[in-house]
mmCIF file of the N, C-alpha and C atoms, coordinates in Angstrom:
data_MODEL
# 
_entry.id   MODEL 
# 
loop_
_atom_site.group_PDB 
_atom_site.id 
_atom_site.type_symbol 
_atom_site.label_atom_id 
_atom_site.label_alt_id 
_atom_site.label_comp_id 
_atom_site.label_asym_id 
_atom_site.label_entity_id 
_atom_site.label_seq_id 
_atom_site.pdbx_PDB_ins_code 
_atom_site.Cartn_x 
_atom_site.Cartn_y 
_atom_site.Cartn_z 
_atom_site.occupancy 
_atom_site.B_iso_or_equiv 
_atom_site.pdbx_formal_charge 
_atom_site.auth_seq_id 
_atom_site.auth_comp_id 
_atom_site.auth_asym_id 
_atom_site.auth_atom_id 
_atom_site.pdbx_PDB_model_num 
ATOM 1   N N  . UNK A 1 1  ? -7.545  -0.748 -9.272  1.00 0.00 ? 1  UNK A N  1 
ATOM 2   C CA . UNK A 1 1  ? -6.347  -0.271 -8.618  1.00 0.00 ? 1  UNK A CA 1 
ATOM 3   C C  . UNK A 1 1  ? -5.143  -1.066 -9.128  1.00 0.00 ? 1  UNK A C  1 
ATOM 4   N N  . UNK A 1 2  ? -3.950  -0.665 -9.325  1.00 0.00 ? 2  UNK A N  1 
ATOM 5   C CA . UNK A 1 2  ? -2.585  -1.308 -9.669  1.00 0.00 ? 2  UNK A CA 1 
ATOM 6   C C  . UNK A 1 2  ? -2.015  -1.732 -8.647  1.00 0.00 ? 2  UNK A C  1 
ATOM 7   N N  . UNK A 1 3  ? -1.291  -2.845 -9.431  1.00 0.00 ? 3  UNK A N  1 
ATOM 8   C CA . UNK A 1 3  ? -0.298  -3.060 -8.285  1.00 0.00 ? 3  UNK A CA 1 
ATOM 9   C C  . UNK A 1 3  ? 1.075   -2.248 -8.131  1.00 0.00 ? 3  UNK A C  1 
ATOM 10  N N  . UNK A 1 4  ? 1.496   -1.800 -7.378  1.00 0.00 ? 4  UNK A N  1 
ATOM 11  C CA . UNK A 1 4  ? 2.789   -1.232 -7.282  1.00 0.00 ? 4  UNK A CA 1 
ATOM 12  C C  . UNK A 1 4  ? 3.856   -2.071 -7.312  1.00 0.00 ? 4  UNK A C  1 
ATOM 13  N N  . UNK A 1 5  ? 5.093   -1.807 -7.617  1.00 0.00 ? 5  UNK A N  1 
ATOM 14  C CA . UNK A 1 5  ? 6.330   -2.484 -7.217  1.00 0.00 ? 5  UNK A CA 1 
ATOM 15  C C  . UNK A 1 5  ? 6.568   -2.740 -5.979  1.00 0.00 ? 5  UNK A C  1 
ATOM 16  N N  . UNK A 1 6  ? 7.355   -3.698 -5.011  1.00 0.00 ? 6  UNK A N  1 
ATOM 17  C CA . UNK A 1 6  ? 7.233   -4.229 -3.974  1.00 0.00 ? 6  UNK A CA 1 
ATOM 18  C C  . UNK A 1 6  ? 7.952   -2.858 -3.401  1.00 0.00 ? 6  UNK A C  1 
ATOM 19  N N  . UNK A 1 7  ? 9.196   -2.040 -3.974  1.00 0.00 ? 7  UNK A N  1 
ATOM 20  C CA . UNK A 1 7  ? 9.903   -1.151 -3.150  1.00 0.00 ? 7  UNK A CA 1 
ATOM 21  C C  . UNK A 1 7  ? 8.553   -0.045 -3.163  1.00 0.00 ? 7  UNK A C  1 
ATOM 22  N N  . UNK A 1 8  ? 7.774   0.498  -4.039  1.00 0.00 ? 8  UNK A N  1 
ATOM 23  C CA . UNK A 1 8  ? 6.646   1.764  -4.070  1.00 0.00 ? 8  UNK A CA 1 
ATOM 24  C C  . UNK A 1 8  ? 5.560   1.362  -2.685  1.00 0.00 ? 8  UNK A C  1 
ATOM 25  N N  . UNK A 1 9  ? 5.370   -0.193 -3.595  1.00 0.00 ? 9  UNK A N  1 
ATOM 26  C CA . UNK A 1 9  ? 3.918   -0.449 -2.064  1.00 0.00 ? 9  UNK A CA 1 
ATOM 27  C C  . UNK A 1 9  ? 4.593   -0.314 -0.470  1.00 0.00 ? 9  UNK A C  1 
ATOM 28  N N  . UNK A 1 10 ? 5.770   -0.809 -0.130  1.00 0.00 ? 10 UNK A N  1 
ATOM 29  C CA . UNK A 1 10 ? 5.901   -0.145 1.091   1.00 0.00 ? 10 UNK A CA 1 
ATOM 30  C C  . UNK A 1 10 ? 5.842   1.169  1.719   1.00 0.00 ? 10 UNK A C  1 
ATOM 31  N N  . UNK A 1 11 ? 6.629   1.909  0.374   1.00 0.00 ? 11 UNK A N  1 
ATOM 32  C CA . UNK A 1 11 ? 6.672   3.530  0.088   1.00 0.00 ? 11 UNK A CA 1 
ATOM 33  C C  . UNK A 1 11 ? 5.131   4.056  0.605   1.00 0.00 ? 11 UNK A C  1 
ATOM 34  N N  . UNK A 1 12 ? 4.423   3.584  -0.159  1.00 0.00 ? 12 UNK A N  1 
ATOM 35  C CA . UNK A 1 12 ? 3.212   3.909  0.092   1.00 0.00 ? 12 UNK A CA 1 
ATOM 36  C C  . UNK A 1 12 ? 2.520   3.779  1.340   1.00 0.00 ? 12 UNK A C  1 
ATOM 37  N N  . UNK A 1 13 ? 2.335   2.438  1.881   1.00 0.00 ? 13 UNK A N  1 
ATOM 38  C CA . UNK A 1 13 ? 2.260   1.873  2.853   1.00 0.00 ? 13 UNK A CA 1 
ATOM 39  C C  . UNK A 1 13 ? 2.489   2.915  4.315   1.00 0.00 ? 13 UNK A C  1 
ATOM 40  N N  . UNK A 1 14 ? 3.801   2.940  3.989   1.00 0.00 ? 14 UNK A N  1 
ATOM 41  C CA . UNK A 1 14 ? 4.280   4.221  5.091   1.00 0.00 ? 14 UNK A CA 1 
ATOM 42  C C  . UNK A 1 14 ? 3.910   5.080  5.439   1.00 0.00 ? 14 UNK A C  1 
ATOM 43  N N  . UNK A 1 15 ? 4.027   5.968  4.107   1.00 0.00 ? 15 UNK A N  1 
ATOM 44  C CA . UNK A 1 15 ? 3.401   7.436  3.800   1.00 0.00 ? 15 UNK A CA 1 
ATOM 45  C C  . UNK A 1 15 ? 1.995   7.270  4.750   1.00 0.00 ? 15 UNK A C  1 
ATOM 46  N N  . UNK A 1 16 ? 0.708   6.075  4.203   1.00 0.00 ? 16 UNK A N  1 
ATOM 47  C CA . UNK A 1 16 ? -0.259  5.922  4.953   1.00 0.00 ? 16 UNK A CA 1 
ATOM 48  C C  . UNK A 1 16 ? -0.410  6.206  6.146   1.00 0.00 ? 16 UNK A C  1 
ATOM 49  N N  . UNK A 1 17 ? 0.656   5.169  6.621   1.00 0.00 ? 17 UNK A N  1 
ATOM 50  C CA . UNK A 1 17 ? 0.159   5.154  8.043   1.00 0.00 ? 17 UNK A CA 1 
ATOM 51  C C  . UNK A 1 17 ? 1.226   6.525  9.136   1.00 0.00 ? 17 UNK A C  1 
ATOM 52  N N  . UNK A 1 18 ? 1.783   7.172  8.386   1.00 0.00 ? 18 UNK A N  1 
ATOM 53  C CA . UNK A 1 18 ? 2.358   8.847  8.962   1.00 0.00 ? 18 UNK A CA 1 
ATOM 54  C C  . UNK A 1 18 ? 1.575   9.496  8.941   1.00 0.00 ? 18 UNK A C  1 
ATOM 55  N N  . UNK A 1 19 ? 0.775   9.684  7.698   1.00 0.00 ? 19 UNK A N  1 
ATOM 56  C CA . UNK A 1 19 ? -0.336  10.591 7.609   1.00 0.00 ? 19 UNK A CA 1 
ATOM 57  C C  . UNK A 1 19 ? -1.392  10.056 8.814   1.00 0.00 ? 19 UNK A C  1 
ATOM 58  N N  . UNK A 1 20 ? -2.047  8.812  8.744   1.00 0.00 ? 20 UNK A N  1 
ATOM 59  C CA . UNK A 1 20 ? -3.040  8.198  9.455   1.00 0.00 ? 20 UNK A CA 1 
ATOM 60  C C  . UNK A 1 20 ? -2.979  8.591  11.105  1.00 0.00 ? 20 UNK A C  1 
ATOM 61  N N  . UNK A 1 21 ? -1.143  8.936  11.886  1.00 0.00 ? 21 UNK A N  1 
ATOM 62  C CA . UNK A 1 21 ? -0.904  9.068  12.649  1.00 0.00 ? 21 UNK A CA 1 
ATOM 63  C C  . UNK A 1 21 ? -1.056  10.722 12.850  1.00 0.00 ? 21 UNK A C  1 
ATOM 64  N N  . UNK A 1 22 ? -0.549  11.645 12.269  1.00 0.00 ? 22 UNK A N  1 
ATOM 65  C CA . UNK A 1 22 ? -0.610  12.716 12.175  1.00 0.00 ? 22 UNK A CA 1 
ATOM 66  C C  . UNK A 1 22 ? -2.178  13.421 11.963  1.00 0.00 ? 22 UNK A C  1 
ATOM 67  N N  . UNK A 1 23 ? -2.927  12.847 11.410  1.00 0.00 ? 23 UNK A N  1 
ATOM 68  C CA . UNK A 1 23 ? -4.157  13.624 10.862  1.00 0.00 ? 23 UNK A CA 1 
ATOM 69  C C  . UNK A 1 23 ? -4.902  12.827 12.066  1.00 0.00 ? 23 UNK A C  1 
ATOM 70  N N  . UNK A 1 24 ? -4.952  11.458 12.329  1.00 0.00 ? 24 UNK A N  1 
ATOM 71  C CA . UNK A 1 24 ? -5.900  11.012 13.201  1.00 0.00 ? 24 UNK A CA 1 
ATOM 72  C C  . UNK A 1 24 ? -6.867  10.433 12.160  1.00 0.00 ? 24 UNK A C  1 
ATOM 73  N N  . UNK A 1 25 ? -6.686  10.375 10.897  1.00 0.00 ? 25 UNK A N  1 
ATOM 74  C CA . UNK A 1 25 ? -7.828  9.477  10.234  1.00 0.00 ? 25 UNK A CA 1 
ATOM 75  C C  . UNK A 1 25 ? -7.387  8.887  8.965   1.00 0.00 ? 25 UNK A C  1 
ATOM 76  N N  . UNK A 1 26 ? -7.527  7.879  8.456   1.00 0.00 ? 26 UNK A N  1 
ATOM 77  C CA . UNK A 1 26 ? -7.315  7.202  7.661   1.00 0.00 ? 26 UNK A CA 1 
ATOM 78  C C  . UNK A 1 26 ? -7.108  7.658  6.511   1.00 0.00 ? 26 UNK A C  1 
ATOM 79  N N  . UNK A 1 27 ? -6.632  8.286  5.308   1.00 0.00 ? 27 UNK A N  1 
ATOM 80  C CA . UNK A 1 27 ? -6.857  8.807  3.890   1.00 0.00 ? 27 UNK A CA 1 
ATOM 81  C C  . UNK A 1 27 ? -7.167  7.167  3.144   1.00 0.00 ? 27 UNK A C  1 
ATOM 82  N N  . UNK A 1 28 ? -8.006  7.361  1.726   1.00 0.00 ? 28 UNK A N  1 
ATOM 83  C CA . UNK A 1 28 ? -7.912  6.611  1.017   1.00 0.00 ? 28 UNK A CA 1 
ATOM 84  C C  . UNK A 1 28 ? -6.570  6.364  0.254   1.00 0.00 ? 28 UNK A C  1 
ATOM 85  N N  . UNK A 1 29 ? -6.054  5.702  -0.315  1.00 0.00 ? 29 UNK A N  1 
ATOM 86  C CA . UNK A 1 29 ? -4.832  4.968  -0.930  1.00 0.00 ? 29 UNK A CA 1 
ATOM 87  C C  . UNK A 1 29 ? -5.098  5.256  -2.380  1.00 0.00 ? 29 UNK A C  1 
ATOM 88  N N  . UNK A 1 30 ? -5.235  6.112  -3.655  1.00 0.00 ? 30 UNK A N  1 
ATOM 89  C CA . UNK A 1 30 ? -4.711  5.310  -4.673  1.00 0.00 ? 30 UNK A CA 1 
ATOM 90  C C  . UNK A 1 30 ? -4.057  6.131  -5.365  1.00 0.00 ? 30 UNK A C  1 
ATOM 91  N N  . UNK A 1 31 ? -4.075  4.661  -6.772  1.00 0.00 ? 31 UNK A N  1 
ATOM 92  C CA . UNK A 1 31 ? -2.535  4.338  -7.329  1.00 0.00 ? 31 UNK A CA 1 
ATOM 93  C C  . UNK A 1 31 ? -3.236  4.128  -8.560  1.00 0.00 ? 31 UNK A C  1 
ATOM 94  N N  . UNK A 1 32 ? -2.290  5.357  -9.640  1.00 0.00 ? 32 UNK A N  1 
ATOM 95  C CA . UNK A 1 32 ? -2.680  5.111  -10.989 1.00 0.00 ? 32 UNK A CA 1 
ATOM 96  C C  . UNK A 1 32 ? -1.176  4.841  -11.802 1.00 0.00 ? 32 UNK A C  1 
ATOM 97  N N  . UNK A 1 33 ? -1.304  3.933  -12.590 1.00 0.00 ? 33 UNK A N  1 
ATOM 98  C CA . UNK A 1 33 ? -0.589  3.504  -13.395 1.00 0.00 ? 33 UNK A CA 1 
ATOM 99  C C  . UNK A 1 33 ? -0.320  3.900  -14.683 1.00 0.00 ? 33 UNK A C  1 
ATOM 100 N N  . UNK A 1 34 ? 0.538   4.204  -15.463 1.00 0.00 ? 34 UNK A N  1 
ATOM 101 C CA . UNK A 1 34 ? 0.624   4.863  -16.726 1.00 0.00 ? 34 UNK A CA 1 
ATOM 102 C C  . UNK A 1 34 ? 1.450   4.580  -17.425 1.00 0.00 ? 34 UNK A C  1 
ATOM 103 N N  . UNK A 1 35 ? 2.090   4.710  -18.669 1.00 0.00 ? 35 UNK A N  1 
ATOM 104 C CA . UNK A 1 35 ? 3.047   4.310  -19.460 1.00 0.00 ? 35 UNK A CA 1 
ATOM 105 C C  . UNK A 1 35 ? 4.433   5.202  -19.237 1.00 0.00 ? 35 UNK A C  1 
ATOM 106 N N  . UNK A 1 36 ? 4.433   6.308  -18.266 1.00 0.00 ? 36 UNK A N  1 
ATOM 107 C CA . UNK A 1 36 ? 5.097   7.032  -17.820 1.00 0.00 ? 36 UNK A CA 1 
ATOM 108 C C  . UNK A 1 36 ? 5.554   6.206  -16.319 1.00 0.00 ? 36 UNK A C  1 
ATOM 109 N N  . UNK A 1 37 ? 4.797   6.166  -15.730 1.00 0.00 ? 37 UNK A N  1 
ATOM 110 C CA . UNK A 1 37 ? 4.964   5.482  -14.297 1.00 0.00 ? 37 UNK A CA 1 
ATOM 111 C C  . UNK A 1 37 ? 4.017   5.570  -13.583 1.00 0.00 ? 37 UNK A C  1 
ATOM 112 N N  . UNK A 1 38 ? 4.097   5.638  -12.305 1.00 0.00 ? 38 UNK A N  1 
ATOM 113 C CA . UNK A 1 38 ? 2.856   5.169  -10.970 1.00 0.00 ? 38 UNK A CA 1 
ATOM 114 C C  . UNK A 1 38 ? 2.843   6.754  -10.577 1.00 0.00 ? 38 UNK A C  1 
ATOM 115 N N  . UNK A 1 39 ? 1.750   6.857  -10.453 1.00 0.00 ? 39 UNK A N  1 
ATOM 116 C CA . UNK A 1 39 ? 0.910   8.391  -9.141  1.00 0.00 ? 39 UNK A CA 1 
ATOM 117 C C  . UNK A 1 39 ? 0.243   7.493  -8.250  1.00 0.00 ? 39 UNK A C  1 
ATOM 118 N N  . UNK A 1 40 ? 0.867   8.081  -6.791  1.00 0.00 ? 40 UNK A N  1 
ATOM 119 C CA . UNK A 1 40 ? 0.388   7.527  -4.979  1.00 0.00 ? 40 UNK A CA 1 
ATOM 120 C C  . UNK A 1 40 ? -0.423  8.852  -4.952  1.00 0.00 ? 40 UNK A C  1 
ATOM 121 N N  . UNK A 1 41 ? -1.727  8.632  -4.722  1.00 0.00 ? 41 UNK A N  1 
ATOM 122 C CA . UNK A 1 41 ? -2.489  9.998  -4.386  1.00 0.00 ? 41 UNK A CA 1 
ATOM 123 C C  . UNK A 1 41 ? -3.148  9.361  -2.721  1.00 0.00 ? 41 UNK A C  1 
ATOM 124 N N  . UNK A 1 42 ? -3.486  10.364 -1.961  1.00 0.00 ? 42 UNK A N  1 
ATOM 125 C CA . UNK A 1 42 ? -4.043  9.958  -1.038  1.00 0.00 ? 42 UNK A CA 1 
ATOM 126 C C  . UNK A 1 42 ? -4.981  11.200 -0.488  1.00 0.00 ? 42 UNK A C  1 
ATOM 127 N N  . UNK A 1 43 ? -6.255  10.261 -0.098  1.00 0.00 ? 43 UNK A N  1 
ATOM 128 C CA . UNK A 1 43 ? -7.107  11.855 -0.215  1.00 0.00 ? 43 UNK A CA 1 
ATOM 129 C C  . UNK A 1 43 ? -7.886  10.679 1.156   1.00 0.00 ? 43 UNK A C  1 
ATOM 130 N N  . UNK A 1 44 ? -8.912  11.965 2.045   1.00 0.00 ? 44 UNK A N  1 
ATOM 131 C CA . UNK A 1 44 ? -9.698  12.055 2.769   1.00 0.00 ? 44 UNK A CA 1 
ATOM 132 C C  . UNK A 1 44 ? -10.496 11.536 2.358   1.00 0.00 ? 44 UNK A C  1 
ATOM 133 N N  . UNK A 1 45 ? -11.414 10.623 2.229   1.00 0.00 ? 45 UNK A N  1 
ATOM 134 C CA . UNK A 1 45 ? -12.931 10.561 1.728   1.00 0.00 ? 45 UNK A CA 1 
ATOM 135 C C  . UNK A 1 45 ? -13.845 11.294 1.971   1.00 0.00 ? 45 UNK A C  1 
ATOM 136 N N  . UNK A 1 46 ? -14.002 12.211 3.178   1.00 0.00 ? 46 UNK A N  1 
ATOM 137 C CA . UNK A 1 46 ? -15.314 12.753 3.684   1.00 0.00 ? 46 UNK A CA 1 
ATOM 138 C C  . UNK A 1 46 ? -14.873 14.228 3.381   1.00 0.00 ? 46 UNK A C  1 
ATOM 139 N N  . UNK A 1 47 ? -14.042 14.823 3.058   1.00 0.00 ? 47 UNK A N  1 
ATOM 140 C CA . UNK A 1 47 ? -13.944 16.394 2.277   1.00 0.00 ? 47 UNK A CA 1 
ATOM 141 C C  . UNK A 1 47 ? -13.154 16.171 0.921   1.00 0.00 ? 47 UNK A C  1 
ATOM 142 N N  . UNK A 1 48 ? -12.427 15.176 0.526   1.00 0.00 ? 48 UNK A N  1 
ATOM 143 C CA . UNK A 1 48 ? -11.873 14.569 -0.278  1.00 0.00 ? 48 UNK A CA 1 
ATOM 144 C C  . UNK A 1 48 ? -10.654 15.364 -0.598  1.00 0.00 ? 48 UNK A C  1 
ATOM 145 N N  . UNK A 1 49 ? -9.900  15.905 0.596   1.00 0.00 ? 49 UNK A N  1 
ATOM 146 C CA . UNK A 1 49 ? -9.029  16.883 0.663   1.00 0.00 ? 49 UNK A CA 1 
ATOM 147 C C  . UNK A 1 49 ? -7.526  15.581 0.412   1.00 0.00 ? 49 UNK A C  1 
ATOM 148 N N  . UNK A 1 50 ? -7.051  16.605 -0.478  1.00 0.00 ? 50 UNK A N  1 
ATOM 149 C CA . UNK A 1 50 ? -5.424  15.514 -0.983  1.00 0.00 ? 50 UNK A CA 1 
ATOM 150 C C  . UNK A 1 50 ? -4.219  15.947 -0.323  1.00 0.00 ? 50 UNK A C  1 
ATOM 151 N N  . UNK A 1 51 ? -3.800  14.694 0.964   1.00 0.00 ? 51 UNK A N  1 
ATOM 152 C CA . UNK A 1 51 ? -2.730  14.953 1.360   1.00 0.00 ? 51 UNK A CA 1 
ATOM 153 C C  . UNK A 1 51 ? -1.509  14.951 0.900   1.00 0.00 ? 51 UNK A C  1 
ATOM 154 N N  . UNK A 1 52 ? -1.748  14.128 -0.369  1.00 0.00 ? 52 UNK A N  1 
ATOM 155 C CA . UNK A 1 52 ? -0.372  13.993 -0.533  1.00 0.00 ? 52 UNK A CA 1 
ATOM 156 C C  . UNK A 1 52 ? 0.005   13.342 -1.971  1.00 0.00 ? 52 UNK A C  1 
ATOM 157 N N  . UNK A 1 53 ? 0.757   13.519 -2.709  1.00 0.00 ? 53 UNK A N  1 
ATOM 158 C CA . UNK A 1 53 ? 0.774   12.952 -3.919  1.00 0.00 ? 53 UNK A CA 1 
ATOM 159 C C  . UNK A 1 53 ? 1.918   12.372 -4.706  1.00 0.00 ? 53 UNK A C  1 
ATOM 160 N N  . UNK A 1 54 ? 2.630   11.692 -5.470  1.00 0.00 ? 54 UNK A N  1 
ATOM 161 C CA . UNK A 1 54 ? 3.727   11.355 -5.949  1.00 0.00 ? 54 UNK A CA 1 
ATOM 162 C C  . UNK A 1 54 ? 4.355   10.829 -7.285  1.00 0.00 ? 54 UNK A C  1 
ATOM 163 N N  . UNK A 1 55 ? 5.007   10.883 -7.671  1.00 0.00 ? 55 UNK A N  1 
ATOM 164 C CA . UNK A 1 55 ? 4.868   10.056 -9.063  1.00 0.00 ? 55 UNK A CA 1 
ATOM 165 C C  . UNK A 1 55 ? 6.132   9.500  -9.117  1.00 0.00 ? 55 UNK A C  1 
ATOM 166 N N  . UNK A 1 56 ? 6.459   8.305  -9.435  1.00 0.00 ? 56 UNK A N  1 
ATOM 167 C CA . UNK A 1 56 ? 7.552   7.419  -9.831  1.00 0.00 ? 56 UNK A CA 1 
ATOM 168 C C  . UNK A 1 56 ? 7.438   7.017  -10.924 1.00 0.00 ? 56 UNK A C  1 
ATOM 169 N N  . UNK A 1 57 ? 8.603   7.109  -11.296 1.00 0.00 ? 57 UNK A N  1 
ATOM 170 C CA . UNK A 1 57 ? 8.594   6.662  -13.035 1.00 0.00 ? 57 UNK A CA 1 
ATOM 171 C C  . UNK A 1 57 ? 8.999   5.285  -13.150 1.00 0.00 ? 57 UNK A C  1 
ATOM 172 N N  . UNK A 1 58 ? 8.799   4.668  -14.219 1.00 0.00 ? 58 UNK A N  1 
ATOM 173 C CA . UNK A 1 58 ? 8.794   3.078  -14.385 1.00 0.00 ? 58 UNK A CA 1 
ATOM 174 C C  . UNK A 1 58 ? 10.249  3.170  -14.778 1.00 0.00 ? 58 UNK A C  1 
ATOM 175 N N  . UNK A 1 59 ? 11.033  2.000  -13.904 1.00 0.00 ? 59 UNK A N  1 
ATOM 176 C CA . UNK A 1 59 ? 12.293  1.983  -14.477 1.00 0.00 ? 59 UNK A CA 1 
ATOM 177 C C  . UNK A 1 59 ? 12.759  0.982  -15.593 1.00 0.00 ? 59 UNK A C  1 
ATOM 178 N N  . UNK A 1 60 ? 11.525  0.228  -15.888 1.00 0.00 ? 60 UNK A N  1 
ATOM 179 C CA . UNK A 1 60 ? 12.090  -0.269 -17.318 1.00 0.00 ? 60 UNK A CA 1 
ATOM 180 C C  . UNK A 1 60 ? 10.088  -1.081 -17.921 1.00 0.00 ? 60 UNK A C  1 
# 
């Protein structure tokens, strides 16, 4: 797993725990890294259904 930038990991962070509140269950967290920038994916584990997804581009 990557690390995110300190402003994305909160980003993320958030997103988590809205969803976590709204759905009633936890999604898994991840984060792929690329020479383009970061994808936040977040999926269910037990149907592996994807709530939600994002991509930020690297600003330098």
């Amino acid at each position: 797993m990557s690390t995110l930038p300190e402003h994305l990991d909160s980003t993320a962070r958030i997103i988590k725990e809205d969803i976590a509140f709204i759905s009633g269950s936890k999604p898994d967290l991840g984060i792929e890294s690329s020479h383009k920038g970061y994808r936040i994916m977040m999926e269910q584990s037990a149907g592996m259904q994807e709530y939600f997804r994002a991509q930020f581009p690297k600003t330098h």
